[in-house]
N, C-alpha and C positions, 0 to 999 in steps of 0.2 A: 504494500500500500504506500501512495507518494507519503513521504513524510513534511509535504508542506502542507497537507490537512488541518494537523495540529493534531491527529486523533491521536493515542497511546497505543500500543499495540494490542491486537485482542484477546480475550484469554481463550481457556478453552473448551465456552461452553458450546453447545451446540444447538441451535435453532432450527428445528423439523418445520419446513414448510411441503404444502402437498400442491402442485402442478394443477391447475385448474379450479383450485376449490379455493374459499373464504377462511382468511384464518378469523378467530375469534382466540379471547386469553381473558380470563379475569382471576384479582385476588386480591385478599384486603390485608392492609398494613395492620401489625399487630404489635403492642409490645411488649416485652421481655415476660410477664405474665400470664402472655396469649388475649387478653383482652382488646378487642378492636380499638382502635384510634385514629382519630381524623389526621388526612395529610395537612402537612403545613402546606402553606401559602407558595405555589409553584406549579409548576408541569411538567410531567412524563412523557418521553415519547422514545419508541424505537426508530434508528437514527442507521441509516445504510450510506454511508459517504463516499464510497466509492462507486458509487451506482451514477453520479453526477458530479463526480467533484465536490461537494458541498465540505466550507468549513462549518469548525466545530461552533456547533451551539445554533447552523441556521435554521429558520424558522417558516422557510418555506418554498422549498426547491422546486422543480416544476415537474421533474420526472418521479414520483413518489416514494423518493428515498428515506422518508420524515413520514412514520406513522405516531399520531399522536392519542392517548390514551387519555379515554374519560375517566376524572375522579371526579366521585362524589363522597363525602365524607370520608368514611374508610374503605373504601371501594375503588379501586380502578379495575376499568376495563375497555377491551379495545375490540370492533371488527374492521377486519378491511379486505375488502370483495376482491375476488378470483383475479379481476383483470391487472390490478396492482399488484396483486402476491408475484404474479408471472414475470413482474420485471427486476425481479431480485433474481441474479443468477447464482447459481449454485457455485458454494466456497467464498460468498460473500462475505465483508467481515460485518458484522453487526453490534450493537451498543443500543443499550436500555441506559436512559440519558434525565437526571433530574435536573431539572433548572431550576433554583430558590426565585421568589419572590422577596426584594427588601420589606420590610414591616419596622414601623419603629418601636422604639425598645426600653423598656423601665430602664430607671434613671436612680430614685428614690423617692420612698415617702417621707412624710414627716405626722404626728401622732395629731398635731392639731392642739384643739385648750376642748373642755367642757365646763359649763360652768350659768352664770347669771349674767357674766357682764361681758364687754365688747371685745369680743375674740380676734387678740393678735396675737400669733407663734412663730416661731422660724423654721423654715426651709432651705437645704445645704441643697442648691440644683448645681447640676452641671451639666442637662441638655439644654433642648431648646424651646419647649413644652413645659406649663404646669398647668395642672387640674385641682380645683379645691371644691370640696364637697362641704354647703352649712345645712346642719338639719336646726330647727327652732319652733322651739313647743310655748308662742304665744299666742294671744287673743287679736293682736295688731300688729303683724311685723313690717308694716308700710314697706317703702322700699327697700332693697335690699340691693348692695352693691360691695366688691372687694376688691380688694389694690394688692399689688404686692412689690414692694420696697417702693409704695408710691405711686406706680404705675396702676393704672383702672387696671382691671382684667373684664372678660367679655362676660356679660349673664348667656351662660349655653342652652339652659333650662333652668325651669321649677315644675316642681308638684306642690302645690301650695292646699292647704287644707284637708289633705287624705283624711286625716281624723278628727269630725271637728262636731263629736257627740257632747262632752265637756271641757276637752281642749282644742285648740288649732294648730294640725302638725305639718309642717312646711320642709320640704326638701329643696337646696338649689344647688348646682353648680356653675362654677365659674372657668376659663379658663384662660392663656395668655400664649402666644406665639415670641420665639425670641426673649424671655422673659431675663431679669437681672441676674447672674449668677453668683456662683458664693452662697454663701450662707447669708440669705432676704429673711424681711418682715413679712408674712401675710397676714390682712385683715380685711374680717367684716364689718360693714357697718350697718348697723338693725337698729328701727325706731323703738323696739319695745327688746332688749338683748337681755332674751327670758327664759331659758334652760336652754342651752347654745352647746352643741356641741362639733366639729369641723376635722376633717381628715383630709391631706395634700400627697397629692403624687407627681412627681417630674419624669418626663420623655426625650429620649433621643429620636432624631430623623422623623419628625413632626412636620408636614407641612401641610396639614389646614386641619381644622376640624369640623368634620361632615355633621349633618343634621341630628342631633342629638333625639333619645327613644326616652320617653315616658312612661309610665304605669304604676297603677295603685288598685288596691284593691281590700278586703277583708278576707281570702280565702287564701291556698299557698303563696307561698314569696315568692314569685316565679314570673319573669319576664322574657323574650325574646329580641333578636337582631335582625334583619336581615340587610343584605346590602348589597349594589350593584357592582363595587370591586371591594378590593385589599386593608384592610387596617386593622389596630388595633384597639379596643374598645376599655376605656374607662368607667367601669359602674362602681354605684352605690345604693344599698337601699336602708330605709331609715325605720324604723319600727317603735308602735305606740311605747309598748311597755315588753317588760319581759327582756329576753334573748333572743338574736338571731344566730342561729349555729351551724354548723356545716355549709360554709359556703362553698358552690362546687366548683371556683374557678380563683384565680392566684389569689390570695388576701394580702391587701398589702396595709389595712388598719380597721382598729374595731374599737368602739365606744359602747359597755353594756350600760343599759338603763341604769340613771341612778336617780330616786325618787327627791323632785324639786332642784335637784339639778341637770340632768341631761336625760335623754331617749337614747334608744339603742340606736347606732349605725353600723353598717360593715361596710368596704369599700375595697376593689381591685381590680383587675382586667383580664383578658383576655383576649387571642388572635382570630381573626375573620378572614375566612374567604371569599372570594365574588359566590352569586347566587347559585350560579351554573355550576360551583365544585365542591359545594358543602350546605349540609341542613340549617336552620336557621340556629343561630348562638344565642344559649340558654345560659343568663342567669337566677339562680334559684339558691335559696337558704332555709334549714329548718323554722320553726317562731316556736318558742315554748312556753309562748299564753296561748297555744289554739287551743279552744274554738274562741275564746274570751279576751278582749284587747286585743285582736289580730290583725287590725288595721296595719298598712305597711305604704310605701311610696319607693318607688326605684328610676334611678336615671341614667341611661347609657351614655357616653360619650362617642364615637367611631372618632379616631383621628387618622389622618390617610397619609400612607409614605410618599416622599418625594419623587415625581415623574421622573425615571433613568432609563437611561439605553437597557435593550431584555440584556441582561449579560448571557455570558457560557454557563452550559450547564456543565456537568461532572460525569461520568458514566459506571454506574452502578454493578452494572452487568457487562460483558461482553463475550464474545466467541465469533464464527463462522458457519453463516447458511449451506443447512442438511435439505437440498430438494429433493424430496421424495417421489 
């Protein structure tokens, strides 16, 4: 094979194709426990470069040397019809080929304050992202707005009023592109700063934040994502009274209910794929006042990586085509 391809050489497995007929292949990622698990953010594809030339990592040759593999959640799987299989010649070299997707990437959090009165704490960032989460259990929280080292941050969402039988429970987040780094001030400022509690997380390779996902409700703690491309999603959800426990996805700070001074939050993230390559992204938490005080409110974030060139992928697998 030329070696201005860029390809490595192949190993030695061997890929059985059959002369006239459809290949089809599927199998799902699992790990180390045997338990399925969703692909990260990228694509699979079987990749024949010397059927055209094609350098490594391209995305779309014209003689069909680039078969590309559907994942959906933990699942990939590929067909590609008779007339295509027949132009791979036999002793072909072949490569099962993942390409990553960038996604931006926790940075750190910081604990935030709880309490009565006007919530400022510090955060040590060093990307280019922060997210701050205030939940406040008043009867008036009029505006609400928060700075960090001075600088506004943007209101992303609220869920303002989830539980508002004998109190009024307001969830918001806020968020900042570029924001000061070092070890910053952040604060909220609340008209009525009345059992306050707030949790902050900072991000690498940030460059916007998509339409933030609301939801409240009295039954499970349990929200959804869905999305048209690639990021990474910032949630929190905020809860009357009681615990929220087992949250199923990264935790990166948690506030338990402390009576007359704060409500419960938990807060953390987790990776999204576009629509087309994974189920909808589920955050969910125990409540351990159900059926009773089980009012809750939750806010996603999506924040979406920086448009780059597809880069090269890497090649997982490889060998030379067995025609049968």
């Amino acid at each position: 094979m030329s070696g201005d391809l860029g390809w490595p050489t192949p190993g030695g497995n061997s890929l059985n194709l059959t002369a006239g007929h459809d290949f089809a292949w599927s199998f799902q990622l699992r790990d180390p426990a045997g338990s399925p698990v969703n692909f990260p953010a990228g694509e699979a594809f079987l990749q024949f470069p010397t059927v055209d030339g094609a350098s490594f990592g391209v995305t779309g040759p014209a003689s069909g040397s680039l078969w590309r593999w559907t994942v959906y959640g933990s699942t990939a799987t590929i067909t590609v019809p008779a007339a295509v299989v027949d132009l791979i010649p036999d002793g072909a070299p072949w490569y099962f080929v993942w390409r990553p997707v960038a996604l931006p990437r926790f940075d750190a959090a910081a604990a935030g304050v709880a309490g009565n009165g006007t919530p400022i704490w510090p955060h040590t960032i060093s990307g280019n992202a922060v997210v701050a989460f205030c939940n406040i259990l008043a009867a008036t929280p009029g505006t609400v707005t928060a700075t960090c080292d001075g600088v506004a941050m943007t209101k992303l969402a609220s869920v303002t009023d989830y539980y508002a039988q004998d109190n009024k429970v307001s969830l918001y987040a806020f968020g900042l592109l570029n924001p000061p780094t070092g070890t910053v001030s952040l604060a909220v400022s609340i008209s009525e700063p009345h059992q306050v509690s707030t949790l902050s997380m900072s991000y690498f390779d940030v460059a916007s934040f998509a339409p933030a996902v609301t939801a409240a409700g009295r039954g499970p703690t349990r929200m959804q994502v869905l999305l048209a491309g690639n990021a990474l999603v910032a949630q929190a959800f905020s809860g009357y009274t009681g615990g929220l426990i087992n949250y199923n996805q990264a935790q990166r700070g948690y506030w338990q209910f402390s009576n007359g001074v704060n409500v419960t939050m938990v807060a953390g993230d987790a990776p999204i794929q576009a629509v087309d390559h994974q189920p909808a992204l589920e955050f969910s938490a125990g409540n351990t006042t159900w059926p009773a005080y089980n009012a809750w409110g939750g806010i996603a974030v999506p924040m979406t990586p920086p448009t780059v060139p597809s880069q090269a992928g890497y090649a997982l697998s490889s060998g030379l085509v067995t025609v049968i």
